[in-house]
C-alpha positions as CSV (number, residue, x, y, z in Angstrom):
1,X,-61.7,48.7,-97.1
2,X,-59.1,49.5,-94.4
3,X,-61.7,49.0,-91.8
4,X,-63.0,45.7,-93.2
5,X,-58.6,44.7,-93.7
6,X,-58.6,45.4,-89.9
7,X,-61.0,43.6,-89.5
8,X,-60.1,40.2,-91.1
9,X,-56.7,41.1,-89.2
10,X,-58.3,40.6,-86.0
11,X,-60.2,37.5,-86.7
12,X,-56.9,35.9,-88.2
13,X,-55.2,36.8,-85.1
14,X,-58.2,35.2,-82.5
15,X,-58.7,32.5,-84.7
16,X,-54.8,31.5,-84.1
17,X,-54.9,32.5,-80.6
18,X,-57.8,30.2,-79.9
19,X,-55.8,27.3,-81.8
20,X,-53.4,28.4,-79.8
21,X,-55.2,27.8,-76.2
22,X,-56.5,24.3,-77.6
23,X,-53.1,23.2,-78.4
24,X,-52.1,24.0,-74.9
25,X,-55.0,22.5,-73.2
26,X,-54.5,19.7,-75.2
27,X,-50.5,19.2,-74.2
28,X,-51.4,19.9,-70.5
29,X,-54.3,17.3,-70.5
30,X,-52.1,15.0,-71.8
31,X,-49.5,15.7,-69.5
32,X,-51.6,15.1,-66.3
33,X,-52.6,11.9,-67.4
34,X,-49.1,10.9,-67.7
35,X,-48.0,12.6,-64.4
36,X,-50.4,11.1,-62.6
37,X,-49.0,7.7,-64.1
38,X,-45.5,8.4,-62.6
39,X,-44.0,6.0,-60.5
40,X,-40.5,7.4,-60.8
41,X,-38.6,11.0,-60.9
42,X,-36.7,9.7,-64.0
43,X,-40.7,9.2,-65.1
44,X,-41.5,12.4,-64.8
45,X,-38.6,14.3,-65.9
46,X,-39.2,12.0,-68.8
47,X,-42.9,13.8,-69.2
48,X,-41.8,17.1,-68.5
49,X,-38.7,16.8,-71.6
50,X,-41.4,15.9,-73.4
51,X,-44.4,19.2,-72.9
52,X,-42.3,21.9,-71.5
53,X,-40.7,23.3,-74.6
54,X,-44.1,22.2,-76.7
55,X,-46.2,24.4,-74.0
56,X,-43.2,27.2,-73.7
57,X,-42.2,27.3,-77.2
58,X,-38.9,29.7,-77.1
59,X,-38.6,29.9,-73.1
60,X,-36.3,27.9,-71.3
61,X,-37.1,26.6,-67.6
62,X,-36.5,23.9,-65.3
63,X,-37.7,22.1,-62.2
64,X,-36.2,21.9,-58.9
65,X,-36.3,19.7,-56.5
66,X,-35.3,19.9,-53.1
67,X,-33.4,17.5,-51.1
68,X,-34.2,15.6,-48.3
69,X,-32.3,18.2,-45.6
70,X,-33.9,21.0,-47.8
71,X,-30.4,22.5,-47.9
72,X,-30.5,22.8,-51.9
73,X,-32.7,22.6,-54.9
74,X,-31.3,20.7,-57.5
75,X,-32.1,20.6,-61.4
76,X,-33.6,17.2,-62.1
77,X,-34.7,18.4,-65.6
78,X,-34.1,21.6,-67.4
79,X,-35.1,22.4,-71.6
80,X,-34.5,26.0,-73.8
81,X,-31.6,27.0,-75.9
82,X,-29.7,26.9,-73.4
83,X,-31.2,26.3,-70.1
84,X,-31.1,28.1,-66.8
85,X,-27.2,28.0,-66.2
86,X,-27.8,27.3,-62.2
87,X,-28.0,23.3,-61.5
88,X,-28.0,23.9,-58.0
89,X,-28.5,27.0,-55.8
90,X,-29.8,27.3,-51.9
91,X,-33.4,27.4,-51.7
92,X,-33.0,31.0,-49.8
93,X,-31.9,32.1,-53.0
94,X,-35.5,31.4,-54.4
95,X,-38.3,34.3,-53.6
96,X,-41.1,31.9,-54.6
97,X,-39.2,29.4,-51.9
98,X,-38.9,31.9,-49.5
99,X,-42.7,33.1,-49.3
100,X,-44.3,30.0,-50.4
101,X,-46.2,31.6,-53.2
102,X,-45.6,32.2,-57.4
103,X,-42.7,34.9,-57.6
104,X,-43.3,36.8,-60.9
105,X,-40.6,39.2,-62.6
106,X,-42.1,41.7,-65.0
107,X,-39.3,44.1,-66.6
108,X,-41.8,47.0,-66.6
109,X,-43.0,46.1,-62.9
110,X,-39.3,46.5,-60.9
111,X,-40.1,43.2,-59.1
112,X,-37.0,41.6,-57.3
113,X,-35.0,38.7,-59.1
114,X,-33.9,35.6,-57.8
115,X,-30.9,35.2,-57.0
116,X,-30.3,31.6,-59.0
117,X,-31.3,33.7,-62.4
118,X,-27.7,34.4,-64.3
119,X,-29.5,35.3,-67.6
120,X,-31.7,38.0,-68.9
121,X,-35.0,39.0,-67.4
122,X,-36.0,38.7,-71.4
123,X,-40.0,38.9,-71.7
124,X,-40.1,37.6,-67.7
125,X,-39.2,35.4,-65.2
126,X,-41.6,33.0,-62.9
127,X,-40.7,30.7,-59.9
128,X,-43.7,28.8,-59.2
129,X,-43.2,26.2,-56.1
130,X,-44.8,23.0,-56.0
131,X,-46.4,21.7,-53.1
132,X,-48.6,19.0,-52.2
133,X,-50.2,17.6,-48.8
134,X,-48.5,19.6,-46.9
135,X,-44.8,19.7,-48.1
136,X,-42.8,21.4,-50.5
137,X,-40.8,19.5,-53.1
138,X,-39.4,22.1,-55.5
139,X,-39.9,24.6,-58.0
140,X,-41.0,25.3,-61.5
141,X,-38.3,28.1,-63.1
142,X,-39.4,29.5,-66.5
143,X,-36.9,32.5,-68.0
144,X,-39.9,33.4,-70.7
145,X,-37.3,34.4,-73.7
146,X,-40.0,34.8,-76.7
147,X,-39.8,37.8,-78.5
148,X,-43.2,39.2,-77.9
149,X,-44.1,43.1,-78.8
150,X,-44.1,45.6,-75.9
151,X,-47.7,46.2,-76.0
152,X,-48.5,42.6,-75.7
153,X,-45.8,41.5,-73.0
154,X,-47.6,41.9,-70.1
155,X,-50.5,39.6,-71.2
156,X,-48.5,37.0,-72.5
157,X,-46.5,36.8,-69.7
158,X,-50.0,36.1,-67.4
159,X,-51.0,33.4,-69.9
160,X,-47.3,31.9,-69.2
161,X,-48.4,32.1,-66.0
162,X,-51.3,30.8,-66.2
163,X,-49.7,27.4,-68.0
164,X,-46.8,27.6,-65.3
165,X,-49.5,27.4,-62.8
166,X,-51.7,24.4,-64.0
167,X,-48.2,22.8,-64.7
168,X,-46.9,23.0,-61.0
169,X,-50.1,21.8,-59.8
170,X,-49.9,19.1,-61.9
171,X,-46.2,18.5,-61.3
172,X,-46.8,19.0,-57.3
173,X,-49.2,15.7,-57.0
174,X,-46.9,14.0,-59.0
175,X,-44.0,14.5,-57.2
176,X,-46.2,13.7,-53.7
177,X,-47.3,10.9,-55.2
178,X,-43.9,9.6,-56.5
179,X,-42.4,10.3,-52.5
180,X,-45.4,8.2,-50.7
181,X,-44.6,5.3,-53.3
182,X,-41.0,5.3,-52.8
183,X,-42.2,5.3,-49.0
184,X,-44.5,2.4,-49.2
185,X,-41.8,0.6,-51.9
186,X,-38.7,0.8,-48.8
187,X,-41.2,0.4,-45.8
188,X,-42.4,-3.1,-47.8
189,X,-38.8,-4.0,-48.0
190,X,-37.1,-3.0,-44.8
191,X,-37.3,-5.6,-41.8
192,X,-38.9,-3.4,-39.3
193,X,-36.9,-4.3,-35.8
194,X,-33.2,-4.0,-37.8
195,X,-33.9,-1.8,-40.2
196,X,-31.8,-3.8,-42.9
197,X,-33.7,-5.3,-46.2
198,X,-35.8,-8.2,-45.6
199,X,-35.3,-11.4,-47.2
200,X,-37.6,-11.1,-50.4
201,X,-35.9,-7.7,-51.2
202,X,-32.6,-10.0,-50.5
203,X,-33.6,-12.8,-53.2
204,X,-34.4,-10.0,-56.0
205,X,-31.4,-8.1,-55.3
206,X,-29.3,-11.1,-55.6
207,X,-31.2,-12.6,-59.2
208,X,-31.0,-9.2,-60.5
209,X,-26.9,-8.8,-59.5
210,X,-26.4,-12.5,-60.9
211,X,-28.0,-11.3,-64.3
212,X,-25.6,-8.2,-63.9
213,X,-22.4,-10.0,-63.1
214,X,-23.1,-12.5,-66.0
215,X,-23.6,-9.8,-68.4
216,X,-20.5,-7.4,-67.6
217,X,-18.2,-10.4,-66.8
218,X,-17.5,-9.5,-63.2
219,X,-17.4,-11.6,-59.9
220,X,-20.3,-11.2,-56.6
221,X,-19.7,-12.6,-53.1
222,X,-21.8,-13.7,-50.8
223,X,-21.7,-13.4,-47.4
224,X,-24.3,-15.3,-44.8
225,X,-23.9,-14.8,-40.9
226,X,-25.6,-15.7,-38.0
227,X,-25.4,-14.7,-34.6
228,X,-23.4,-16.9,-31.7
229,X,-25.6,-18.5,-28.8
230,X,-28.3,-16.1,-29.4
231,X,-30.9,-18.3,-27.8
232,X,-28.6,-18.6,-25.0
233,X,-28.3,-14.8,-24.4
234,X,-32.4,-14.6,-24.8
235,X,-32.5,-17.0,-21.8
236,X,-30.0,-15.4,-19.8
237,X,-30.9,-11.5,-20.8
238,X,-34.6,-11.9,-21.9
239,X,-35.7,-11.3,-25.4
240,X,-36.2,-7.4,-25.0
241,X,-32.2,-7.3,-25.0
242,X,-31.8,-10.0,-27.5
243,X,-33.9,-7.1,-29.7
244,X,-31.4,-4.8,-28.9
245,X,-28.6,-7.1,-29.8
246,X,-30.5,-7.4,-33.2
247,X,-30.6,-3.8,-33.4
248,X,-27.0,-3.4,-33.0
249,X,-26.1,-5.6,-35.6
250,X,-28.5,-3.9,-38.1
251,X,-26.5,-0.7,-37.2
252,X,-23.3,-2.1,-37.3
253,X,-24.1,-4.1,-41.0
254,X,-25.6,-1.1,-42.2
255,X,-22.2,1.3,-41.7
256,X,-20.1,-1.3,-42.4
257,X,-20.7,-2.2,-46.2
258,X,-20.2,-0.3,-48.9
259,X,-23.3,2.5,-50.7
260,X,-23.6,-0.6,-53.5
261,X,-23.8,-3.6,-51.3
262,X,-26.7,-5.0,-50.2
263,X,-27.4,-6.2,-46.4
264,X,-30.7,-8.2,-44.9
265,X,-31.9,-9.5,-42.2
266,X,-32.3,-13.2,-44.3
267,X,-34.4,-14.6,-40.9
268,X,-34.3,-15.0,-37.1
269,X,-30.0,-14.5,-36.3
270,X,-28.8,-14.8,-39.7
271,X,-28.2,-12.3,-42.0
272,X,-26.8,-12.0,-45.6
273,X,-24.8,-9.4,-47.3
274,X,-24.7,-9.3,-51.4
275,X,-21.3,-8.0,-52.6
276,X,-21.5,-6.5,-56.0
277,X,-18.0,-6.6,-58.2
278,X,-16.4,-8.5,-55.3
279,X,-13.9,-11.7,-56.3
280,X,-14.0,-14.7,-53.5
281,X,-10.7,-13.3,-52.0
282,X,-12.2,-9.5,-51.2
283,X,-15.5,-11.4,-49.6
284,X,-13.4,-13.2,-47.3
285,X,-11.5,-10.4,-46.2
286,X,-14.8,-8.5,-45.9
287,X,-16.6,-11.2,-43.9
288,X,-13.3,-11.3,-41.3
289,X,-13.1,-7.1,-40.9
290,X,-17.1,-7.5,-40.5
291,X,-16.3,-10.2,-37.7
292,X,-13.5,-8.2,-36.1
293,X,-15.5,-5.1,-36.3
294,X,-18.7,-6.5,-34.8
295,X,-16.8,-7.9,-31.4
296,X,-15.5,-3.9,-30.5
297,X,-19.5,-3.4,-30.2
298,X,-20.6,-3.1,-27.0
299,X,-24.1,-3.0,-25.2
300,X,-25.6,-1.9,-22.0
301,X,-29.7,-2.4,-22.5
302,X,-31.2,-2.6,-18.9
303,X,-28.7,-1.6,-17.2
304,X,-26.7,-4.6,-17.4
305,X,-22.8,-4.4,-19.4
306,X,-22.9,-7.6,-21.7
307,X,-20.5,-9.6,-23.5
308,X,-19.2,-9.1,-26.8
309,X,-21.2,-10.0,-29.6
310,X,-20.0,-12.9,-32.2
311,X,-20.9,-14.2,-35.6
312,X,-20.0,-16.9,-37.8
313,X,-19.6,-16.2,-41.5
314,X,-19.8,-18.2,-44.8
315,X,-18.9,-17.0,-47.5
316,X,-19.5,-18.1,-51.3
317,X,-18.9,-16.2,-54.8
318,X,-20.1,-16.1,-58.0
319,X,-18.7,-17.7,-60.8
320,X,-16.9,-19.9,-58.4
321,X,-19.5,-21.9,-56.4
322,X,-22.5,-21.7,-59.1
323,X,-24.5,-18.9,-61.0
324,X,-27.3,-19.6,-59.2
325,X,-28.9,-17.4,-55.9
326,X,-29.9,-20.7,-54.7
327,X,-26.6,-22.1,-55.3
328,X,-24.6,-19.7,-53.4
329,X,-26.7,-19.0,-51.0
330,X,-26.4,-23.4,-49.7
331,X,-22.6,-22.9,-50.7
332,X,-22.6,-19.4,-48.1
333,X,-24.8,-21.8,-45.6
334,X,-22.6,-24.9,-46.2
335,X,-19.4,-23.1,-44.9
336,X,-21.7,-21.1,-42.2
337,X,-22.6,-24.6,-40.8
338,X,-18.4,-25.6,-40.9
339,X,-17.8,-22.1,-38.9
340,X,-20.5,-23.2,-36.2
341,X,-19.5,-26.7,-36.1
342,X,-15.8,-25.7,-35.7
343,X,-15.6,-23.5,-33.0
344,X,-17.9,-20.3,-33.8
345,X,-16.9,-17.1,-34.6
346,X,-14.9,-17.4,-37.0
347,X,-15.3,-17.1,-41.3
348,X,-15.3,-20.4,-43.5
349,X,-15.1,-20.2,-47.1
350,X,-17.4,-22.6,-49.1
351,X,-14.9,-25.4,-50.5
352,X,-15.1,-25.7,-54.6
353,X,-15.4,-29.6,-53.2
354,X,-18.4,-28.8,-52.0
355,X,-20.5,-28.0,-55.1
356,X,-21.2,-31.4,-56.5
357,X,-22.8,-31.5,-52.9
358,X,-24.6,-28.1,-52.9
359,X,-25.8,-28.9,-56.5
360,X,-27.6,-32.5,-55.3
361,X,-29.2,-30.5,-51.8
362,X,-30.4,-27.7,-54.4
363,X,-31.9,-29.9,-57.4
364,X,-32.1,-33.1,-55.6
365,X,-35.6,-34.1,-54.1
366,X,-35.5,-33.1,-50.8
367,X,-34.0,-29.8,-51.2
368,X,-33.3,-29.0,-47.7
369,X,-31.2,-26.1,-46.0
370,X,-29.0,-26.8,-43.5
371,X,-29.6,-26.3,-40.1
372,X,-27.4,-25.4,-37.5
């Protein structure tokens, strides 16, 4: 009888361990299939919230990822009660970082902890990096926490391990994937010669500000430059130094407005700059301190010392020349053509006078920009 008790003991106990190994396999099929569907970090931490405390029941964890200078590894999503304490720590600080490899910590085994690990070794720890073609983006951190009899520790901490490794692999390609995307995504909407966004990304930035501004009830300026007597410098200089003029100004726009703005290359000379939360009277000013700032450049391609470089700025804002990107954008041209026409170099605001006009050259049936 005590034999046969054992027994049935046994057979309860593999028959839950192997629903056990199905429910895992299941949550970490699953969660590939979403991973691999990640376009975004916020994506994948969103995937992560939900398996990791399914397929870790009682352990906390996090993952890490590193920044682009590789100077820290930062907690982009984290689960247990309560997580890791350590948002950010120096990836030095890291054995599995430091060696490239899974860094396990058995309490019986003596191994070295990490230094980023505040809390109790508990059942274990693992670091487990995650790397992909060739690069390193972060780590997996699990603090294994469940209560688990002595006898049994040490081979429930290798099957931790053995989810903690199928999980990094899975997160690695993930997180590969998501950094070429975000690659291709600014390549496609960079202007290649000034590095400022192109005009496409201009005209979505500037629909999806508008909706913005209309729905939080605040104002956007609008700022559209062009170069002065650029053809003229190209005749005199040769169009190798007229590239370097156009690189300069890319610089120069590119320091110059603020982390939220949003500066392009709209096409040939001209360039626009979107001004989120800006009223008509804080464009102006911006457009004349981008105008003074841009003549203290100074250039010396081939050899040659050459003359300041001007612009000519027009300058419109919603809600007071339309709510429209096309309507502010021919208000922003309108007063572009007045600052050429008048003398160059120099900013012109777009009169309110002007928008019955800009309104019949938008929805009239011709529909023309200006030319200057």
């Amino acid at each position: 009888m005590r034999g046969q008790r054992r027994d049935r003991s046994r057979l309860r106990r593999r028959v839950r361990e192997l629903e056990r190994a199905i429910r895992e396999t299941g949550l970490l099929a699953e969660a590939a299939g979403m991973l691999q569907a990640c376009q975004t970090t916020e994506e994948l931490c969103a995937v992560v919230t939900r398996t990791a405390p399914a397929l870790f029941d009682g352990d906390a964890g996090a993952v890490y990822e590193l920044t682009l200078t590789r100077s820290a590894a930062v907690a982009i999503v984290a689960w247990g009660n309560p997580p890791p304490s350590q948002h950010v720590f120096a990836p030095s600080d890291c054995w599995g970082l430091r060696r490239g490899r899974l860094h396990r910590v058995d309490p019986e085994a003596g191994e070295p902890r990490c230094r980023h690990v505040d809390e109790p070794t508990g059942t274990g720890l693992l670091c487990v990096p995650l790397a992909a073609q060739g690069d390193t983006f972060g780590i997996l951190h699990l603090q294994v926490r469940r209560q688990v009899r002595r006898r049994r520790r040490r081979a429930f901490l290798a099957r931790r391990q053995e989810l903690a490794l199928v999980l990094g692999e899975q997160l690695s390609v993930a997180m590969a994937n998501i950094r070429v995307r975000g690659t291709l995504q600014e390549q496609s909407s960079r202007d290649p010669l000034t590095g400022l966004y192109n005009r496409r990304y201009m005209e979505d930035s500037l629909d999806r500000e508008l909706r913005r501004a209309v729905r939080e009830g605040y104002g956007l300026g609008l700022i559209m430059a062009d170069l002065d007597h650029l053809k003229d410098f190209n005749d005199a200089h040769g169009h190798a130094a007229g590239d370097v003029v156009l690189q300069l100004v890319g610089r120069f726009l590119q320091g110059a407005v603020r982390g939220e703005d949003v500066a392009c290359r709209f096409g040939g000379e001209e360039f626009v700059a979107i001004l989120p939360k800006a009223s008509l009277e804080d464009t102006r000013r911006r457009a004349e301190a981008l105008r003074q700032g841009l003549q203290t450049q100074r250039l010396e391609p081939l050899g040659a010392l050459l003359p300041p470089i001007t612009m000519s700025f027009g300058v419109a804002a919603f809600p007071d020349h339309g709510a429209s990107g096309d309507v502010l954008l021919h208000a922003a041209d309108a007063a572009l053509y007045r600052a050429k026409a008048t003398g160059r170099n120099r900013v012109v605001v777009a009169g309110l006078g002007d928008r019955e006009a800009i309104d019949i050259l938008v929805h009239g049936p011709h529909e023309e920009r200006l030319r200057r």
